[in-house]
C-alpha positions as CSV (number, residue, x, y, z in Angstrom):
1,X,103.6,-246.5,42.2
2,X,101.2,-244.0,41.3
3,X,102.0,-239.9,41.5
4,X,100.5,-238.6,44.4
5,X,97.3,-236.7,42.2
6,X,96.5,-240.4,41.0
7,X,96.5,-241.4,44.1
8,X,92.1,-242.4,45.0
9,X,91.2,-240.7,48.1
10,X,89.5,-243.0,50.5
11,X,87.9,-242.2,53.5
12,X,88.1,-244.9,56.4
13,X,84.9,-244.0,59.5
14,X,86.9,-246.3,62.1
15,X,90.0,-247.7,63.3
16,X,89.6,-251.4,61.7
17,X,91.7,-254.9,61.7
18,X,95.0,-254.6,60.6
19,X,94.4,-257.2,57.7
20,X,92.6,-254.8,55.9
21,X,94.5,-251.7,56.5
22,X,97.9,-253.6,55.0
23,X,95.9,-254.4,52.2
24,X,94.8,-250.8,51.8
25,X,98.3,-249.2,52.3
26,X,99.8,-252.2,50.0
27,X,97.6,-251.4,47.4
28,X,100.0,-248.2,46.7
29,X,97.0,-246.5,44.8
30,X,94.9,-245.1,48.3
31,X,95.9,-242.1,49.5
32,X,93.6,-243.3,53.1
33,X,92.4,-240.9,55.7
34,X,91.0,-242.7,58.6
35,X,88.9,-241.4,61.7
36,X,91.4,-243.4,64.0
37,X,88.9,-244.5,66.6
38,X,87.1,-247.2,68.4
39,X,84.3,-244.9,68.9
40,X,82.2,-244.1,65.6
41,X,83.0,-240.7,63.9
42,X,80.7,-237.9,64.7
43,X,78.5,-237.1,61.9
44,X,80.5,-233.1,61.0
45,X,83.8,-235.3,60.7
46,X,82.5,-237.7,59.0
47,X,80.9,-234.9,56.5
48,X,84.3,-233.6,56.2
49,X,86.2,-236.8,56.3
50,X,84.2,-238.0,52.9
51,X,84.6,-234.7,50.8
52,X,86.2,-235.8,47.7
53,X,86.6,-239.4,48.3
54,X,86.7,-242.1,45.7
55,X,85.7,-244.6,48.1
56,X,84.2,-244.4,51.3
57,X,84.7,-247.8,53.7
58,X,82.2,-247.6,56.9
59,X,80.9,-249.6,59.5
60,X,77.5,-250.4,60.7
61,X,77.0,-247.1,62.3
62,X,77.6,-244.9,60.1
63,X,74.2,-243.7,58.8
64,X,75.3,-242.9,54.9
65,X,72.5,-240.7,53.8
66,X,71.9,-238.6,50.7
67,X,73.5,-235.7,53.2
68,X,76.7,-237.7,52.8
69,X,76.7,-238.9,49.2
70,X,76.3,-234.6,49.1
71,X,79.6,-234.0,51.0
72,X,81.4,-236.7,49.0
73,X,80.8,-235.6,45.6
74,X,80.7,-236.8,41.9
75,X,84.1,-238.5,43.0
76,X,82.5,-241.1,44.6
77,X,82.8,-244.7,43.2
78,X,82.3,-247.2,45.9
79,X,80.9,-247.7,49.6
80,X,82.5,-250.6,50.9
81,X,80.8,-251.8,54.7
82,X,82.1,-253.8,57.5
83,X,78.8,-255.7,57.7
84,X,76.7,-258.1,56.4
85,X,73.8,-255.4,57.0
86,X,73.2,-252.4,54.9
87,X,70.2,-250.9,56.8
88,X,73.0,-248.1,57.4
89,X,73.0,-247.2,53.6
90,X,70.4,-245.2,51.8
91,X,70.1,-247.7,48.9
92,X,67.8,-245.6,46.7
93,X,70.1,-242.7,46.9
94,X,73.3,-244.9,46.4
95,X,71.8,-246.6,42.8
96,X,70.4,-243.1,41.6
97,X,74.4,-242.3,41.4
98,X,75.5,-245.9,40.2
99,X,77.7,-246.3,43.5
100,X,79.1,-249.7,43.9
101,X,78.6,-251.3,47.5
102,X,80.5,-253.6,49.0
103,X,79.3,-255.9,52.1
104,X,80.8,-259.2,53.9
105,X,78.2,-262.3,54.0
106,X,79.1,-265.6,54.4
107,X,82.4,-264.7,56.1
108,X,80.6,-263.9,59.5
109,X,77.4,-266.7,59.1
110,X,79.2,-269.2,61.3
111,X,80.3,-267.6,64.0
112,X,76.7,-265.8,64.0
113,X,75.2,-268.8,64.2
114,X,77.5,-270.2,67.3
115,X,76.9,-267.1,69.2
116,X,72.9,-267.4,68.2
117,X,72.8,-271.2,70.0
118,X,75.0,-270.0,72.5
119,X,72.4,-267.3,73.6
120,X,69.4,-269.6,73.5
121,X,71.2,-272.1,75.5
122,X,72.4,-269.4,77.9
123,X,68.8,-267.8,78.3
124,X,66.8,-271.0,78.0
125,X,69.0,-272.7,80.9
126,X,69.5,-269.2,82.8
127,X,72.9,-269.3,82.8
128,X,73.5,-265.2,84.1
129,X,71.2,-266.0,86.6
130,X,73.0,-269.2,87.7
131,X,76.5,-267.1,87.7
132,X,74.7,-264.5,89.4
133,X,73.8,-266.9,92.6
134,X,76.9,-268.1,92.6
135,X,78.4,-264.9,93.4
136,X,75.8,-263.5,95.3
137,X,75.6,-266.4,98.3
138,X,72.3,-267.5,96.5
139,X,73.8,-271.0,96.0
140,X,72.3,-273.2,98.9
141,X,71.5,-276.5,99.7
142,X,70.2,-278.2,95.8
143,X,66.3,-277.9,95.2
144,X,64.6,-279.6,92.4
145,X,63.1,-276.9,90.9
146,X,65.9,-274.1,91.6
147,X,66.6,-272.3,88.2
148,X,64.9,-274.7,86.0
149,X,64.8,-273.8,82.5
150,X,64.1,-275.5,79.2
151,X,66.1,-277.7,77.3
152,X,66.0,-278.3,73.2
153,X,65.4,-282.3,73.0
154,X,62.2,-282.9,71.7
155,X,61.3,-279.0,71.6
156,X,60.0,-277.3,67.9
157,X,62.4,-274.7,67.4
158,X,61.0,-271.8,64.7
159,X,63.4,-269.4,62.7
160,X,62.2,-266.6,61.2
161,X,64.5,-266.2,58.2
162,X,66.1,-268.9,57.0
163,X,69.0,-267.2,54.6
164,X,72.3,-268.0,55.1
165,X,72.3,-267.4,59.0
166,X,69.1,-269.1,59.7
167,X,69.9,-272.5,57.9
168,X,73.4,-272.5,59.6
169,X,71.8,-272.1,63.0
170,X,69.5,-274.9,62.4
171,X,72.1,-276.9,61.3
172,X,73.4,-276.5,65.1
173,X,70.1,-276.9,66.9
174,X,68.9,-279.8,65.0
175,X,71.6,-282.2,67.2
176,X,70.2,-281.1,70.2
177,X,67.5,-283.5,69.4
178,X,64.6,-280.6,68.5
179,X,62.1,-282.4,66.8
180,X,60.4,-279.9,64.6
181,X,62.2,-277.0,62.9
182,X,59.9,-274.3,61.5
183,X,60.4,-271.9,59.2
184,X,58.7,-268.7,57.5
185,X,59.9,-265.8,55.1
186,X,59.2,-264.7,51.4
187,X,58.9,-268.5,50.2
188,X,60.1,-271.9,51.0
189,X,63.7,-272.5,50.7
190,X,65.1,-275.6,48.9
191,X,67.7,-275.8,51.3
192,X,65.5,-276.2,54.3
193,X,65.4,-279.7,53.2
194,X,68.6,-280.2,54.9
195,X,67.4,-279.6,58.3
196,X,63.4,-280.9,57.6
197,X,62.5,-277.5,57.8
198,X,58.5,-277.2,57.3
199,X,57.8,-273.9,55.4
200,X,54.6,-272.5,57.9
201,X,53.0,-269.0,58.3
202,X,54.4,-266.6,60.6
203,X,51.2,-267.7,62.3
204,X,51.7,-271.0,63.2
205,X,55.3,-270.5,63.8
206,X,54.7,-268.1,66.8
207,X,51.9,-270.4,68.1
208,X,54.0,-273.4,67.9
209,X,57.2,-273.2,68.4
210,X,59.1,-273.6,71.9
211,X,62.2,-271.3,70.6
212,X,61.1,-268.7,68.1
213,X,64.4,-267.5,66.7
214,X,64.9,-264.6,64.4
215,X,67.3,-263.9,61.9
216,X,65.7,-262.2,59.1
217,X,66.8,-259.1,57.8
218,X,65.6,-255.9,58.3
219,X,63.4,-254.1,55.6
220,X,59.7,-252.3,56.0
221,X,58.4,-255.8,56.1
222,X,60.3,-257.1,59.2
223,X,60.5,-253.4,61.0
224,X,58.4,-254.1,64.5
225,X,57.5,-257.2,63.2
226,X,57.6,-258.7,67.0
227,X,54.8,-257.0,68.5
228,X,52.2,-257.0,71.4
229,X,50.2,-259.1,68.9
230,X,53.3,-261.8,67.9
231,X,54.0,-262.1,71.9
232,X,50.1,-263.2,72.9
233,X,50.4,-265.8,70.5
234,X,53.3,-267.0,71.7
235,X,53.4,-270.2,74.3
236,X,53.6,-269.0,77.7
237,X,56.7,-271.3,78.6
238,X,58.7,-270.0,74.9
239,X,62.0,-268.4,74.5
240,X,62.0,-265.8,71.8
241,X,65.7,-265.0,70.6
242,X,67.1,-262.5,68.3
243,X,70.0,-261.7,66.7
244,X,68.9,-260.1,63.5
245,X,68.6,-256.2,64.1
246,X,67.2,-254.3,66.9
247,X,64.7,-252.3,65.0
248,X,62.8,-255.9,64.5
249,X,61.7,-256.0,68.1
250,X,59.1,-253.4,69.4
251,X,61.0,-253.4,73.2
252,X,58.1,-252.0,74.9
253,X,55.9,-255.1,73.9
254,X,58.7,-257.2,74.9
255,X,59.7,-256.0,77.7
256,X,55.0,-256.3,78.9
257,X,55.2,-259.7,77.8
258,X,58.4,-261.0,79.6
259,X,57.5,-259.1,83.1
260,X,53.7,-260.6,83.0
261,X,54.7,-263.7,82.0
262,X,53.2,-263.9,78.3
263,X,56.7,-266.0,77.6
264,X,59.4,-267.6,79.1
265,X,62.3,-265.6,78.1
266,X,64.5,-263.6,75.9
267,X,67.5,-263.4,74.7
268,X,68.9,-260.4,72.8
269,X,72.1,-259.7,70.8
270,X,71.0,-256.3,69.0
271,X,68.4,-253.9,70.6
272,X,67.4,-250.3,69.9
273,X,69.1,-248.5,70.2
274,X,72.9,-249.9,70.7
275,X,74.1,-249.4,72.8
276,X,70.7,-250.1,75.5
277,X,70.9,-247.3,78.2
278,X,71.8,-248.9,81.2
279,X,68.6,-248.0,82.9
280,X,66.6,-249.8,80.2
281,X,63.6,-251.6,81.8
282,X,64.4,-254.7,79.4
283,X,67.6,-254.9,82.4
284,X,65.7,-254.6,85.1
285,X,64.2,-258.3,83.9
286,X,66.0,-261.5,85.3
287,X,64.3,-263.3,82.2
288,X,65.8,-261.3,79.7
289,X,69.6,-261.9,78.6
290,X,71.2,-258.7,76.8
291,X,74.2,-258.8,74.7
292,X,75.9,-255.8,73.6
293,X,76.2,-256.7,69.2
294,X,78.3,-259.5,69.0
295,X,77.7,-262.1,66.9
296,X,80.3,-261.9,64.5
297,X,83.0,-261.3,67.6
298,X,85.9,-263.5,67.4
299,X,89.5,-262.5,66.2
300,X,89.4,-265.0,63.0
301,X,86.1,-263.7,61.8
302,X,86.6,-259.7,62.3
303,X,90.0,-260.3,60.6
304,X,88.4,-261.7,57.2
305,X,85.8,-259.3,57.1
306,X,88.5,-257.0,57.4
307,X,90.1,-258.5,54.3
308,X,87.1,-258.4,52.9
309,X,85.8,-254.9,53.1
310,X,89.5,-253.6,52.0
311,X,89.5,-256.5,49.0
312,X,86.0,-254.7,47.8
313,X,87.0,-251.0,48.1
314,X,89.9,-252.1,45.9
315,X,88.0,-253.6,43.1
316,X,85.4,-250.6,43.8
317,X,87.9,-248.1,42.6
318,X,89.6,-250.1,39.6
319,X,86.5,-250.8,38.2
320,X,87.1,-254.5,38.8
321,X,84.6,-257.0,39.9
322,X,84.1,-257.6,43.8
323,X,84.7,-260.3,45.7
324,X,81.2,-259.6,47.6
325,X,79.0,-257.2,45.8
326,X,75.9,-255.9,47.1
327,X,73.6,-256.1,43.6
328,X,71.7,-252.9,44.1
């Protein structure tokens, strides 16, 4: 065991799965403060919280500025995140010091992906709404065009984004019988051969697809990306769906094009900001389904990530290399 003044200060911003926190306190070499919370740390405690610490482990809210990387000091080895995003992290800032960060792809792409189908399916074939009448004494005698929606058999379905979360949710939609699959970003992916993926311009994909899905990441590039502009050119019967970040969506141009009937539907799993006041106008909208962040939401997955986020803090401070390293 190390003497308590070897001991690496680390700095946890939120109360996290107890798989990582025995791998933490097992480690014998943290000596771990953590803001013992399910709410996020406000930022003063957090300032305080990080002063000194070797490694810093934080969640998706936590914006880690240069303001931060101030307050922790020269000490500073590693930033380890519960997320696959790092739109949190001032990246510029973090490399001008030589920080190591840590992040947890791959171990949340599936369930992602199962949560992104189950939210078309719900929005495209109104499910709320359904549940909604059932409660309400809406149900009444069966009408053949009562809550119609849209189904995905012959449909073109178009992702924006096809990294690891895009191709897994095609993989998933292409049973349902769709019979195009579209996608755009940077530059075609050999992968997309899997799922007959056509590479197309963001363009054609918005014009012609019934489902226009997004799960890109967000950078300059894709911040407001879904405008006024993306919505007209959308088909007036399409479901737009996202489950990438908020920030991606301008919600006033949404919320215009779903209340005059521009397109179908929506169906959101990230908005801006999270969590949605509940006297946002995109609520007030039976065609638009809100979810509050939780794609990566089952006990299995927040468990590894857990693992995860504690197994790269670890090989943060010893220098070692990381099981998931963000290459900065």
């Amino acid at each position: 065991m190390m003497s308590a003044q070897q001991m690496l200060k680390v700095f946890v911003t939120r109360r996290i799965p107890q798989e990582g926190m025995k791998i933490l306190q097992k480690a014998g070499m943290c000596n771990l403060s953590v803001w013992d919370s399910d709410e996020p740390v406000p930022r003063a405690e957090l300032l305080k919280g990080v002063a000194g610490a070797h490694g810093l482990l934080c969640l998706l809210s936590d914006k880690i500025d240069a303001e931060v990387l101030d307050a922790a000091g020269p000490n500073l080895k590693v930033i380890s995140t519960f997320s696959v995003g790092f739109d949190h992290l001032a990246i510029d800032e973090i490399k001008k010091r030589g920080i190591r960060v840590g992040y947890t792809p791959d171990v949340l792409t599936d369930t992602t992906a199962e949560l992104t189908v189950a939210l078309l399916l719900a929005t495209a074939r109104r499910l709320p709404e359904g549940v909604e009448e059932v409660k309400n004494g809406g149900w009444s005698t069966w009408k053949p065009l009562w809550l119609c929606g849209y189904g995905l058999s012959g449909s073109t379905v178009g992702v924006i984004g096809l990294g690891r979360i895009g191709l897994a949710i095609a993989r998933r939609l292409k049973p349902f019988g769709v019979k195009r699959l579209l996608y755009t970003g940077r530059q075609p992916k050999p992968q997309a051969q899997e799922v007959d993926g056509e590479y197309v311009p963001l363009d054609t994909l918005v014009r012609e697809s019934d489902f226009v899905v997004v799960s890109c990441s967000l950078t300059p590039d894709t911040q407001g990306l879904c405008d006024k502009t993306f919505f007209s050119k959308m088909k007036k019967t399409s479901i737009f769906i996202n489950t990438s970040r908020g920030a991606v969506v301008n919600q006033e141009d949404l919320f215009e094009a779903l209340s005059s009937g521009q397109i179908a539907a929506a169906g959101l799993d990230v908005t801006t900001p999270e969590p949605l006041p509940t006297n946002h106008p995109l609520l007030t909208l039976k065609n638009c389904v809100v979810l509050p962040h939780i794609g990566s939401a089952t006990y299995s997955t927040r468990g590894v990530m857990s693992e995860l986020t504690a197994n790269n803090l670890l090989a943060g401070l010893t220098g070692s290399e990381m099981p998931s390293e963000l290459k900065l």
